[in-house]
Structures are given as C-alpha cells and as structure tokens.
C-alpha positions as MATLAB code, in Angstrom:
seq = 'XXXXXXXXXXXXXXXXXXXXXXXXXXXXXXXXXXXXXXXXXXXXXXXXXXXXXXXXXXXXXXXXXXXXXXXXXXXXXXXXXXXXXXXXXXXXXXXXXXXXXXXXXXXXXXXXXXXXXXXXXXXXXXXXXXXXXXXXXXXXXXXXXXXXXXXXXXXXXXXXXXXXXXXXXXXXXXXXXXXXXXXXXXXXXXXXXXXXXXXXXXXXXXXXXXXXXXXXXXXXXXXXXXXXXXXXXXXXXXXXXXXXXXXXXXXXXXXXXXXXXXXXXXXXXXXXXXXXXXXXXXXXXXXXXXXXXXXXXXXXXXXXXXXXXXXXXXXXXXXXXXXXXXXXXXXXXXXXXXXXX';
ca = [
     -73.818 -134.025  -82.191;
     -70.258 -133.188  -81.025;
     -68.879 -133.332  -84.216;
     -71.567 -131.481  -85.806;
     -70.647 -128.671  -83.182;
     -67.091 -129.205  -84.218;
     -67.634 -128.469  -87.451;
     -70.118 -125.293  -86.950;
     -67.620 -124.260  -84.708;
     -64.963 -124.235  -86.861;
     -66.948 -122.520  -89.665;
     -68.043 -119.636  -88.040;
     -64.492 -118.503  -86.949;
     -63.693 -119.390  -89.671;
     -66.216 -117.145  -91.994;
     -66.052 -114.039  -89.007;
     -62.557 -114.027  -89.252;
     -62.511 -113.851  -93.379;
     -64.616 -111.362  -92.965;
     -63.142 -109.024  -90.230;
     -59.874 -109.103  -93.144;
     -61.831 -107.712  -95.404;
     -63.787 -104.912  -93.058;
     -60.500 -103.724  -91.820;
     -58.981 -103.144  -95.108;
     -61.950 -101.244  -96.325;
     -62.310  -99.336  -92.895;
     -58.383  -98.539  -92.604;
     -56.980  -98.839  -96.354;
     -60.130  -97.046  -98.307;
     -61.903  -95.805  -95.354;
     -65.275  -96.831  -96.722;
     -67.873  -96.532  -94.259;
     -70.382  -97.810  -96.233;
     -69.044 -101.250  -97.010;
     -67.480 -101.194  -93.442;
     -70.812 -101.522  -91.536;
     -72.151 -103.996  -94.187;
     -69.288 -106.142  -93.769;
     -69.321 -105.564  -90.110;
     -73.387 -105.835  -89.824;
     -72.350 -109.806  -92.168;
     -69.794 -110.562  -89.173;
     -72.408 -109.752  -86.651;
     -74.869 -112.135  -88.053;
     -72.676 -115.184  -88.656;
     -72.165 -115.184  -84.704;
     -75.677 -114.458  -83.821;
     -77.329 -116.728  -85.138;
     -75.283 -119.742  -83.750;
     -75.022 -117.806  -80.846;
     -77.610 -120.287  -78.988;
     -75.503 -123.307  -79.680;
     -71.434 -121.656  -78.264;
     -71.724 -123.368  -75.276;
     -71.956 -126.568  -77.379;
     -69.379 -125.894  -80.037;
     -66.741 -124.268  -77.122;
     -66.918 -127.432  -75.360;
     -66.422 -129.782  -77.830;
     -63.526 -127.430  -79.710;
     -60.369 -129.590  -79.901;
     -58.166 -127.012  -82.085;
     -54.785 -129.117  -81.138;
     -56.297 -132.756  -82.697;
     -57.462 -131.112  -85.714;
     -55.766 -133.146  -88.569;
     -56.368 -130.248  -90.932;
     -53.934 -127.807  -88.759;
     -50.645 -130.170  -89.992;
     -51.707 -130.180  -94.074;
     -53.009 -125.989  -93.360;
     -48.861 -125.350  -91.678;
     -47.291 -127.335  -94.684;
     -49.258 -125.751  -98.142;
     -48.175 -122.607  -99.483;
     -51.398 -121.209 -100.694;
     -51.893 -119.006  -98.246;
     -48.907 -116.712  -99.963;
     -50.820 -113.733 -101.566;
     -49.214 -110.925 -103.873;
     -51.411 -107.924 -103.858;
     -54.794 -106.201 -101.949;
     -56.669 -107.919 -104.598;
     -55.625 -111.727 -103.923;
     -56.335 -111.211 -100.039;
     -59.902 -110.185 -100.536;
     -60.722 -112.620 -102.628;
     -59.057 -115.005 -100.611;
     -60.658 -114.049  -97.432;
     -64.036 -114.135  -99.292;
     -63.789 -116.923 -100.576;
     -63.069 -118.451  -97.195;
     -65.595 -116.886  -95.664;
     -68.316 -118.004  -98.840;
     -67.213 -121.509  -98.346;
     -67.476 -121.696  -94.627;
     -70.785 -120.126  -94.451;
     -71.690 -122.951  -97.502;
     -70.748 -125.954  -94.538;
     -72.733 -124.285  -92.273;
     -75.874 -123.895  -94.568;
     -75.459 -127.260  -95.887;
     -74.903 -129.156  -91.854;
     -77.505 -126.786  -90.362;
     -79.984 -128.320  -93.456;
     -79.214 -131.706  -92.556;
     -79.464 -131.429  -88.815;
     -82.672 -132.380  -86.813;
     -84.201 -128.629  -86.057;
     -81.401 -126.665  -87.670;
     -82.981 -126.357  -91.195;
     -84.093 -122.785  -90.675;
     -80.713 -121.299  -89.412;
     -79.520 -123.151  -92.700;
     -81.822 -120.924  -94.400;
     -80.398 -117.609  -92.943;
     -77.180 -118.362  -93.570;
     -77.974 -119.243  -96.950;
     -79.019 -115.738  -97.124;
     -75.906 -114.480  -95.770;
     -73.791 -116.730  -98.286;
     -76.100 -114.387 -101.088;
     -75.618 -111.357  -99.578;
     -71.918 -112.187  -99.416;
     -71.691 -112.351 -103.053;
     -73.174 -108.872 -103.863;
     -70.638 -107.146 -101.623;
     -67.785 -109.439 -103.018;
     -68.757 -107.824 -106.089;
     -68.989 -104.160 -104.309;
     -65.571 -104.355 -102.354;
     -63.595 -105.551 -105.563;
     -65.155 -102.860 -107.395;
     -62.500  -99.832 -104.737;
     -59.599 -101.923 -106.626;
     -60.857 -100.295 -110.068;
     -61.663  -96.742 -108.688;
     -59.660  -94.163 -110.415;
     -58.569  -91.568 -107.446;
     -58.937  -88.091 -107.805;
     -56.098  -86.351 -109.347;
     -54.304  -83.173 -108.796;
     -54.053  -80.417 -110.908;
     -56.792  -78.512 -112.839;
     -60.389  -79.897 -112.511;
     -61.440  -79.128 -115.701;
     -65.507  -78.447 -116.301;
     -67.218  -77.662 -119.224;
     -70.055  -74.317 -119.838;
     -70.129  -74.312 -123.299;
     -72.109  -70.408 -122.755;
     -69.020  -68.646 -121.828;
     -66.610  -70.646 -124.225;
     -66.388  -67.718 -127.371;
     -68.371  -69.885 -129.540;
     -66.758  -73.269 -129.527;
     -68.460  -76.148 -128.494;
     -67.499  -78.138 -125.195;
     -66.385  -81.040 -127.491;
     -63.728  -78.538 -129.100;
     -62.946  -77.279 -125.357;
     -62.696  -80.703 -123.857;
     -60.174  -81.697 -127.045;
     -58.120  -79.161 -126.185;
     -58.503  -79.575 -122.113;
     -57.029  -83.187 -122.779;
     -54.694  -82.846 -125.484;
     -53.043  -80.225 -122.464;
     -53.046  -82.624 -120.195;
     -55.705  -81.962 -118.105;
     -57.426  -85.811 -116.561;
     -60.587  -85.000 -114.879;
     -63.673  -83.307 -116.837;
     -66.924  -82.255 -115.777;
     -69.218  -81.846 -117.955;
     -71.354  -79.482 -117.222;
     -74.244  -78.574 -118.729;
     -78.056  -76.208 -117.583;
     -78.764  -75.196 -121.217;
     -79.285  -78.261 -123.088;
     -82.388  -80.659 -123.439;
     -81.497  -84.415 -121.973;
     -81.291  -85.704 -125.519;
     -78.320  -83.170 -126.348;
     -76.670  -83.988 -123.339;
     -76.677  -87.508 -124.026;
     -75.380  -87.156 -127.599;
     -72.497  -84.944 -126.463;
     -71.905  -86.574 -123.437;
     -71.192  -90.159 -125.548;
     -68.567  -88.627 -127.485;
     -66.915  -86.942 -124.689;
     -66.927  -90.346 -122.939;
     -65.098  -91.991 -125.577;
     -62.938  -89.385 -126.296;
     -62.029  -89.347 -122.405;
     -61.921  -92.429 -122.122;
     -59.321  -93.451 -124.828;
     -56.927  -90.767 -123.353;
     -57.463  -92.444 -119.706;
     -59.265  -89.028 -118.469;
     -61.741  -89.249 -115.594;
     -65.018  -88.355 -116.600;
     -67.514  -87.065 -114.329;
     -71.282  -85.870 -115.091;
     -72.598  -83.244 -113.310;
     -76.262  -83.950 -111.512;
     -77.727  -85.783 -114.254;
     -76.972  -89.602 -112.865;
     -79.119  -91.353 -115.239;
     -76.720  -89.840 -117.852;
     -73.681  -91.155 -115.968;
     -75.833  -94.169 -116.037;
     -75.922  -94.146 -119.873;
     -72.788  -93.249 -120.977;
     -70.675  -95.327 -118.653;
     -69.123  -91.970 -116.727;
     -66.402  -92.860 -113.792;
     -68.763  -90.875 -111.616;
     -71.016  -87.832 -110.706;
     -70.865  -84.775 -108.968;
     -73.507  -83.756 -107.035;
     -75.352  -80.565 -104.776;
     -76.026  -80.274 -101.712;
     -79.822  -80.361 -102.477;
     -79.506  -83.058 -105.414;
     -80.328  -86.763 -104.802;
     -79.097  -88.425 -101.550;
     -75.713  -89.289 -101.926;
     -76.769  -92.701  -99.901;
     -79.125  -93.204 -102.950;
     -77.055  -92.427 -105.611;
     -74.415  -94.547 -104.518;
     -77.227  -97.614 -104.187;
     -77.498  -96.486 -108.258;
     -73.949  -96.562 -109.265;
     -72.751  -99.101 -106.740;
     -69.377  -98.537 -105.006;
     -66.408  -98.337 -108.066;
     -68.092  -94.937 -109.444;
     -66.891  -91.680 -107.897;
     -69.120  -89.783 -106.344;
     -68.356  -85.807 -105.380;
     -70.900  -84.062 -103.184;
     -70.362  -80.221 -103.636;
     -69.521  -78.613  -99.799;
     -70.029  -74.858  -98.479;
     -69.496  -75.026  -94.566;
     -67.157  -77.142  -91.995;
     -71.032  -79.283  -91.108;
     -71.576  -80.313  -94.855;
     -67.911  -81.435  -94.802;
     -68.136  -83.557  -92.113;
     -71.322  -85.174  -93.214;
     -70.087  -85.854  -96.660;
     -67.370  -87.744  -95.136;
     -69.528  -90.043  -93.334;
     -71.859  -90.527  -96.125;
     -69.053  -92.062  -98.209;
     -68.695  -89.455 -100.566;
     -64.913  -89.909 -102.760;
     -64.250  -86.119 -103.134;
     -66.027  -82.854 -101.917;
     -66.309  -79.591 -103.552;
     -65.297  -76.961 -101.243;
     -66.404  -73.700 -102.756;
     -67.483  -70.963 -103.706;
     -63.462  -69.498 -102.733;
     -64.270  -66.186 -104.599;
     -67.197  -64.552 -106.495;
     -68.118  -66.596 -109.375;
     -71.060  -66.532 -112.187;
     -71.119  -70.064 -112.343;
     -72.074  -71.071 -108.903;
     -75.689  -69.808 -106.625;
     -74.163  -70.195 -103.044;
     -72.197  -67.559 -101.139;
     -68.324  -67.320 -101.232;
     -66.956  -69.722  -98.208;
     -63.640  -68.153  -98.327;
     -60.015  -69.193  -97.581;
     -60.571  -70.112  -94.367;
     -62.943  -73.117  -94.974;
     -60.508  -74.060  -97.281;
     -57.973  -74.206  -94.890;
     -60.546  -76.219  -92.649;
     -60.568  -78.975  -95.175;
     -57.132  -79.231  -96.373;
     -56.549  -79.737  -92.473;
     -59.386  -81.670  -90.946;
     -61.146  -83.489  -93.850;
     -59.625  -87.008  -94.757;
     -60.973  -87.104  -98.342;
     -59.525  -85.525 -101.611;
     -61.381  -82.454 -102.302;
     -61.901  -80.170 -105.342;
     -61.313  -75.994 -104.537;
     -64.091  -74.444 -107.170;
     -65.360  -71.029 -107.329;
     -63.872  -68.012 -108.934;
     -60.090  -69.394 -109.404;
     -58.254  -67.456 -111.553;
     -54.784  -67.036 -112.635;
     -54.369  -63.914 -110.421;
     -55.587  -65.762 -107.348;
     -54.798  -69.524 -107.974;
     -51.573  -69.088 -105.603;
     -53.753  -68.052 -102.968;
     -55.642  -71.130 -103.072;
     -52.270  -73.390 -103.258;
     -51.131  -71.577 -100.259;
     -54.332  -72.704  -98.521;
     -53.750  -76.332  -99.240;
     -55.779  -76.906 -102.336;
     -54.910  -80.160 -104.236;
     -57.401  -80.481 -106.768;
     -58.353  -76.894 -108.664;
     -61.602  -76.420 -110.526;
     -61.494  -73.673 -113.563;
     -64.403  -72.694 -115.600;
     -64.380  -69.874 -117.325;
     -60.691  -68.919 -116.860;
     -60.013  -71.582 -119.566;
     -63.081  -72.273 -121.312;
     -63.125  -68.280 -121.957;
     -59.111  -68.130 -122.691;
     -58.488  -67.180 -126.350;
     -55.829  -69.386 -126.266;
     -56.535  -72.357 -124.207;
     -52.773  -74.317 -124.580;
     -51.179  -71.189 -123.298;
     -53.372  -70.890 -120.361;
     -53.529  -74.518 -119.066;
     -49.707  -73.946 -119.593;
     -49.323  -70.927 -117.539;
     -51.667  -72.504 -114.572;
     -49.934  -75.180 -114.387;
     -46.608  -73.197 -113.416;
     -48.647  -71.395 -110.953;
     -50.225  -74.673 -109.306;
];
C-alpha cells in the first residue's frame, strides 16, 4: 500500500492546489462569490474524503525521490500567456488528478466507494470549468448613457426606430423595456433588436422577462427587487450573462453584492414616471459610488438639467428614459449629454 498512498497523496495536493488557483482568481480578480464557495466547497471535499487515510499518505510522502520533480523543473509547459490559459491549466490539473484518484481508489481493496465520490467530483468539476470560463466572455458594464427603451413616451416611433438611433449615437447598453406589449410582441421585437445590437457590439439587456433573454440570446437581464431570486435566475442563465438587480436603500446594496449580482440599479435619484419606488436621493448615490464594489447604473429622473448633479455624486453608468426617447431630436440630445457626462 505505500505506493498507493504515494500516489493518492500526490493527487490530492495536487487537485486542491489546482483548484485553490482557480478560487482565488475568481474571489480576488472577478470577485464572484458564487463560483468562489463552489470552488472552495470542491477543495473541501477532495481533502475530506481522504482525510481518513493522511496519516498514511504523510508518512510514506518522499517529495525529494520523486523522479517526476527533475522532468516537471526541465519542461516549459508550465509558461502560460493570459487568465484564460491558467484556468484551464489549473483545471485540467486538477480533472486529471482527481481521474488517478477515482481510477486507484476503484482498484484498491475497500476504496471503490471513495472512487465513486470522487468520480462525482471529477463531474461536478466539469460543469464549473464550463461556468468559470464563461467570466472570460462577460461583457462589463460600460459608462456612459444606459439607454432603455418605453416605446409610450417615444412621439410615435417605435423602440426599433429609437434603439437605431440610440446606437447609431453611440450609445452600447440597451434595455429594453417593455409593460404594454403581449409576450409574443416582445419576442418579435426583441429578436430584431438583438441582432441589430448585436452586429454593432451593443450590450443587450431584457428587462424582467428572463425567458425572453432566454430566447433571444440577450447578454443579460435586469431585474426588481421583488422579481425572481437573483440566486435562481443566475442557476437559469448560468454565470457569463449579466445580471442587474435594481437597488433603493444602502441594505439592498449590500445584499445584491453578496448575491453575485454584475451591476445594481441605484435609483429612483429624482421623481420619475417610469419607476413605482420612492426617490433615494443623492446621498445613496454617494453611498454606492463609495462603499459598493460593483458597477452600478444611476436611473430615475436624469435629465439634462440635473445629469451634472449625478456625475458630481460619482455616477458611472447613467440611465435615460424619456429624456431621449421623448427628444425631438434624438442625435442632438445623446450629443449634448454626452458633453455633460
């Protein structure tokens, strides 16, 4: 058995410490919470359930006769380029290590059934391979105007003809927003303003409906405070979608940020048609811009009269509604916001 514990010995550290690469980088560099405590939860259980036999393997660990450590010092393979090359590096590491240890526990008098758990770690691996890779494709929030559709205050042209004009302007992130239209309208418009977003590389985000982010292929969803469970929603869309969670006090902000949302909303600033909550006010604004380590949006009654106000404050990110879906000419306005922001 000694060099069975050699080898088990060697493959845990081995798979932990693949793994602990990866769970820092998604703790420190995207400050993920979510994938941090599954990764960190996968760590956990590649130790435990060995745990019975460290005596065993720490007695019989002979790290300075290990014929492997002269060919390891002498290859080059370990040189990696980008983020992307050490995750998948340290997965795969991890993957194949866990693989010996499935495939000696299997073959070892009384060992089959850890075999079996770890061959359930080795699968569970895979899905958050998948999940962690998927932070290297998610777009990040821009700055600028946030621009959302209401096609009921937008003198008679339709949001297509609004969002053609929002992007030929420059704006790249749309909302489409929409409380007046049956599912099957929303879907129809919503595919063309996908494709037309998506061939001028704008970020397109649906508002509430996530099946419909679902269907057209959005980058994410925005969602209330008493919408589906962000934890939920993110289960649905998985980890490369954005997902905003809409904000009104300094306690929602704070347990957005440990639910994993990408972006809050941080709003109502100033009275506003479009939104049902009370007016927050500057001063949460200036709450988040200082405490809250997330991009956030500032919605809620900007207009070109008070969008300095809001800069001052720290805003980023600016939502507009009606000040340009309402503007008679909507080139000139994005124009003159933009010298304000």
């Amino acid at each position: 058995m000694k060099k069975i514990y050699r080898i088990l010995d060697a493959n845990v550290n081995r798979a932990a410490e693949g793994i602990r690469v990866v769970e820092d980088i998604c703790r420190f560099n995207y400050e993920n919470e979510n994938l941090t405590k599954k990764l960190r939860d996968a760590r956990h259980a590649i130790r435990k359930n060995l745990k019975d036999f460290d005596s065993h393997m720490l007695r019989y660990r002979d790290s300075g006769h290990d014929i492997g450590k002269k060919i390891t010092k002498e290859s080059k393979l370990d040189k990696k380029d980008s983020l992307s090359q050490i995750i998948t590096a340290n997965f795969k590491r991890a993957l194949e290590a866990i693989r010996v240890i499935e495939e000696i526990s299997k073959t070892t008098p009384n060992m089959y059934e850890i075999g079996k758990i770890y061959e359930n770690i080795r699968y569970e691996l895979y899905y958050l391979e998948k999940d962690v890779l998927g932070l290297l494709n998610k777009k990040i929030l821009p700055q600028g105007i946030y621009g959302i559709t209401f096609e009921k205050y937008s003198n008679g042209r339709t949001n297509i003809q609004i969002v053609k004009e929002m992007i030929e302007n420059g704006i790249k992130i749309i909302q489409y927003r929409e409380k007046d239209k049956s599912f099957k309208e929303m879907y129809e418009e919503a595919v063309i303003l996908r494709e037309m977003t998506k061939k001028a590389g704008v970020i397109f985000i649906i508002n509430d409906h996530i099946e419909l982010a679902q269907m057209v292929d959005a980058d994410g969803v925005h969602i209330g405070q008493d919408d589906w469970p962000l934890k939920k929603v993110r289960k649905l869309l998985g980890d490369e979608k954005i997902i905003g969670l809409s904000t009104h006090s300094k306690k929602q902000a704070r347990e957005a940020l440990k639910l994993g949302a990408d972006y809050i909303g941080v709003g109502p600033i100033f009275d506003t048609k479009t939104k049902d909550y009370a007016t927050v006010g500057i001063e949460y604004l200036e709450f988040v811009a200082q405490n809250i380590k997330i991009p956030f949006v500032t919605i809620g009654g900007i207009k070109e009269h008070n969008i300095k106000e809001v800069v001052n404050a720290g805003a980023k990110s600016i939502a507009l509604v009606t000040e340009i879906t309402m503007a008679k000419n909507i080139k000139e306005k994005i124009e003159k916001l933009n010298s304000l922001i």
